[in-house]
C-alpha positions in Angstrom: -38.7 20.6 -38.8 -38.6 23.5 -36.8 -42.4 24.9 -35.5 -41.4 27.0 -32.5 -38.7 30.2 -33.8 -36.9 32.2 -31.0 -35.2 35.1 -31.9 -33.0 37.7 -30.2 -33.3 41.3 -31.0 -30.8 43.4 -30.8 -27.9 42.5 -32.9 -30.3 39.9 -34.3 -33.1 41.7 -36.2 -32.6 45.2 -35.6 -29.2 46.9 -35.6 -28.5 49.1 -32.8 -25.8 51.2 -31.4 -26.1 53.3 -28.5 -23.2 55.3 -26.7 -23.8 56.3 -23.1 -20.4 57.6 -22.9 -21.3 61.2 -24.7 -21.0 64.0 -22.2 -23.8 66.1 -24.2 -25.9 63.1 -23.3 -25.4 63.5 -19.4 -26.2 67.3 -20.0 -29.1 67.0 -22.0 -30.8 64.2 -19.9 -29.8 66.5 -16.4 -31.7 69.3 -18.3 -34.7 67.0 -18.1 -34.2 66.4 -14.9 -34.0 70.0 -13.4 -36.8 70.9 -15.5 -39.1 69.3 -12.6 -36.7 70.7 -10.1 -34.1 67.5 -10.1 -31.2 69.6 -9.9 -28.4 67.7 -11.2 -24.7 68.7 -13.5 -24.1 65.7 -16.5 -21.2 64.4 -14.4 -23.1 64.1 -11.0 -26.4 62.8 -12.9 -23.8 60.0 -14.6 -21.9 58.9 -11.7 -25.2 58.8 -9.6 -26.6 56.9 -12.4 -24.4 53.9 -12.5 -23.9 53.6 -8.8 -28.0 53.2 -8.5 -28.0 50.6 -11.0 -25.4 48.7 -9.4 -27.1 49.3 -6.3 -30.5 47.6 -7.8 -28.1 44.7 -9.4 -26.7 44.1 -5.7 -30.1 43.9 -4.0 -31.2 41.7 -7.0 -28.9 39.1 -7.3 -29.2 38.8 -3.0 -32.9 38.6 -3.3 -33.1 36.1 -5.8 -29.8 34.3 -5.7 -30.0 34.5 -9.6 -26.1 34.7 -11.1 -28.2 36.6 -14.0 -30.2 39.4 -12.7 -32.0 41.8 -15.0 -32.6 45.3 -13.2 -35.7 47.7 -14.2 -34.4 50.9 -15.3 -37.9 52.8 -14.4 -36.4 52.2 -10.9 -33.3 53.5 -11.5 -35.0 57.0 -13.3 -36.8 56.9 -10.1 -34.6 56.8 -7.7 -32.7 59.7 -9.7 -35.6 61.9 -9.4 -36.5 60.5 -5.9 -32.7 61.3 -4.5 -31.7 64.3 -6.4 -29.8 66.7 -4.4 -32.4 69.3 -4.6 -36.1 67.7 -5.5 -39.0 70.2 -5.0 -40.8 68.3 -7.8 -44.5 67.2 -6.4 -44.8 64.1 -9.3 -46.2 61.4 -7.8 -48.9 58.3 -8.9 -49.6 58.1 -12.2 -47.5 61.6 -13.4 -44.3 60.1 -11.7 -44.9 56.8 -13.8 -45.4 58.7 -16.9 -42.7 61.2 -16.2 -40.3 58.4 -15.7 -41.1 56.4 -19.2 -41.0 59.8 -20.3 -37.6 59.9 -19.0 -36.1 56.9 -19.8 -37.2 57.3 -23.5 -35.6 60.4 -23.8 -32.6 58.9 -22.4 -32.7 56.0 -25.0 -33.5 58.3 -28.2 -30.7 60.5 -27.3 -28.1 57.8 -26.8 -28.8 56.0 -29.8 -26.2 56.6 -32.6 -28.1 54.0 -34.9 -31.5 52.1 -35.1 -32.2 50.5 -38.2 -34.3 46.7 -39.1 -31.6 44.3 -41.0 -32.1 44.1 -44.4 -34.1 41.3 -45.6 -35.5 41.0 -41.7 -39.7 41.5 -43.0 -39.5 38.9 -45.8 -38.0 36.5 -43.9 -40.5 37.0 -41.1 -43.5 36.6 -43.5 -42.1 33.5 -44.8 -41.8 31.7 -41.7 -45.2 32.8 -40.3 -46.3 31.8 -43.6 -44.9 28.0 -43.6 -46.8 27.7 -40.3 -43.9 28.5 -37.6 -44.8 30.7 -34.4 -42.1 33.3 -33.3 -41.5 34.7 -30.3 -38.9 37.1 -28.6 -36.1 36.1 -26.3 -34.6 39.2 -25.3 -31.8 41.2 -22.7 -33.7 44.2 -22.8 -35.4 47.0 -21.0 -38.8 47.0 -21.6 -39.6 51.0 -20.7 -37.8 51.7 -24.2 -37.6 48.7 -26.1 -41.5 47.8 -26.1 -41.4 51.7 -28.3 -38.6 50.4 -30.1 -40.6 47.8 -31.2 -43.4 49.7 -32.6 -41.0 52.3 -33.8 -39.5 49.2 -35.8 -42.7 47.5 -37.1 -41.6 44.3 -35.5 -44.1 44.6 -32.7 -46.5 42.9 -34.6 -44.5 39.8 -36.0 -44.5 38.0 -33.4 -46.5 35.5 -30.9 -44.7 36.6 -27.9 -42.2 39.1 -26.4 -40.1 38.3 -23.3 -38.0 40.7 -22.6 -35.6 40.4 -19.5 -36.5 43.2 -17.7 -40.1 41.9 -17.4 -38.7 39.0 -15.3 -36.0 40.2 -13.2 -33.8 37.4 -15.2 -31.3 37.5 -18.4 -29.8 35.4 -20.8 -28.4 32.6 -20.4 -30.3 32.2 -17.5 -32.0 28.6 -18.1 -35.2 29.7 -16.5 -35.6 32.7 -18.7 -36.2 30.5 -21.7 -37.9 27.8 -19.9 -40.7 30.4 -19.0 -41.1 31.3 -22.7 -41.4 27.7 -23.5 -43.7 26.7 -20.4 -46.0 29.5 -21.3 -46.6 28.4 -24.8 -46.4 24.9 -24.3 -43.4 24.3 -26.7 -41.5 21.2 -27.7 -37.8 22.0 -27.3 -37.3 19.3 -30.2 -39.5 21.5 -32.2 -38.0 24.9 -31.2 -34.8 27.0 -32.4 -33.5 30.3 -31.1 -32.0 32.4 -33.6 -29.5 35.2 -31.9 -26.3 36.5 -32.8 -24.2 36.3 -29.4 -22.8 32.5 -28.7 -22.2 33.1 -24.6 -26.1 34.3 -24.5 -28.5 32.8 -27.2 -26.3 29.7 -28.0 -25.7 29.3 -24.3 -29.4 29.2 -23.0 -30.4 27.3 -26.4 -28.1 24.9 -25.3 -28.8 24.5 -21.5 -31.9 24.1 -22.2 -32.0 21.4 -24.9 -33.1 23.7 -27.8 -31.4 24.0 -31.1 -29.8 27.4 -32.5 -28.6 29.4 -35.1 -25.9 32.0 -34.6 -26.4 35.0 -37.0 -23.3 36.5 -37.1 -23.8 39.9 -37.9 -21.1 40.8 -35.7 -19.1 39.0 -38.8 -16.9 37.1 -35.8 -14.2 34.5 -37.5 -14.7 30.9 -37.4 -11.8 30.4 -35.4 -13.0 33.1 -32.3 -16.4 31.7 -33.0 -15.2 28.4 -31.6 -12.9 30.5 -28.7 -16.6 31.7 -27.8 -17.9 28.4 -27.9 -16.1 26.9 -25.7 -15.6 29.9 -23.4 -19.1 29.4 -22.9 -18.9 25.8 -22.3 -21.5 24.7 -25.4 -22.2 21.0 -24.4 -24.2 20.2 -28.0 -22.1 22.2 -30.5 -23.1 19.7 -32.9 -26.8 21.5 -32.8 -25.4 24.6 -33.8 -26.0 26.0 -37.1 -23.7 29.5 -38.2 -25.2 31.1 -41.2 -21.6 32.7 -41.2 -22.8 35.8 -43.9 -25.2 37.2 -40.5 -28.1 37.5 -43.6 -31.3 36.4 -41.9 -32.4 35.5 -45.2 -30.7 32.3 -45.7 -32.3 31.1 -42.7 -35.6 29.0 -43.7 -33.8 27.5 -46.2 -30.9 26.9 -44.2 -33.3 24.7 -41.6 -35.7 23.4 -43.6 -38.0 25.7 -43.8 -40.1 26.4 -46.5 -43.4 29.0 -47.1 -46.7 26.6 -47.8 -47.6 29.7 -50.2 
């Protein structure tokens, strides 16, 4: 039935948890920075950190109009190194580019607490490519660190295509973040299903934008704030909605028909 799969990532097929709220990861990541001469404490490198962001979210969301902007965090390492109090650093061109990834990376690596593929997550990938079905990417995510992620995970190579929000200044449920994905592949929305585990994002755009979807809920949500979600997020075809309510991507091509030619 289904030819076109859409999935999310995070929380989807690779489970992550990161916590930005560890002093010794402030410290560590202002090390970094002074090491070029970015002079910064952890306190002062965190509170500068957030206000930039929100800066580059303001400036966004005016420029665009979009209600869902999607900042690029290479800016925001930037603009740290760019406005430190004391900056006798001399990086510029390609070294401030590299510097920054570099940066942002580090960042990432040390904020993660957990990073591991979902159990079953491969086979169940194989199988669908297998019965014929392309798969693509539908992500919120920062593409400085998740585009390693993605090697680091051996999912890079699963799939047909990668959006990831970052790429387009846009997130989910922005309408026209899926709509790109399915104007650039030239897909059938009657023939397409996203696949994500969060109902006011991936149900949401699946929905606004005429597509079928399957919540995985590996956040193991009950049934009854499942529905408080759904119609928090105002789900106008809940009827298209499957919940493989275990979160085990492996029940999902049978689940929706879908079955290996092999």
């Amino acid at each position: 039935m289904y030819k076109n799969l859409i999935f999310d990532l995070y929380g989807t097929l690779i489970d992550i948890w990161t916590d930005e709220s560890r002093p010794i990861l402030w410290k560590k990541t202002a090390e970094l920075f002074s090491s070029v001469g970015a002079k910064y404490s952890g306190p002062i490198l965190r509170r500068e950190y957030f206000r930039i962001c929100a800066e580059e979210d303001a400036f966004l969301r005016e420029k665009t109009g979009r209600d869902y902007p999607e900042i690029e965090l290479r800016t925001v390492f930037a603009r740290l190194l760019n406005e430190a109090p004391r900056k006798p650093h001399k990086l510029s061109g390609t070294a401030l580019d590299e510097w920054v990834e570099a940066a942002a990376n580090f960042f990432r690596i040390r904020s993660r607490k957990r990073f591991l593929v979902y159990p079953g997550t491969f086979e169940t990938l194989s199988s669908l490519k297998k019965s014929g079905a392309r798969l693509f990417i539908l992500s919120n995510a920062q593409a400085v660190f998740t585009k390693t992620e993605l090697a680091l995970s051996g999912l890079g190579e699963c799939f047909d295509g990668v959006f990831l929000s970052s790429d387009f200044g846009m997130r989910k449920p922005a309408p026209e973040f899926m709509r790109l994905l399915i104007d650039s592949f030239d897909l059938k929305t009657k023939e397409t299903l996203m696949i994500g585990n969060d109902v006011m994002t991936d149900l949401k755009i699946a929905d606004s934008c005429g597509v079928d979807s399957v919540l995985l809920n590996t956040d193991h949500l009950s049934p009854d704030e499942i529905e408080r979600r759904k119609s928090a997020a105002g789900i106008e075809r809940p009827e298209r909605i499957i919940i493989i309510a275990s979160g085990r991507i492996s029940e999902l091509p049978e689940l929706c028909g879908i079955h290996s030619k092999l």
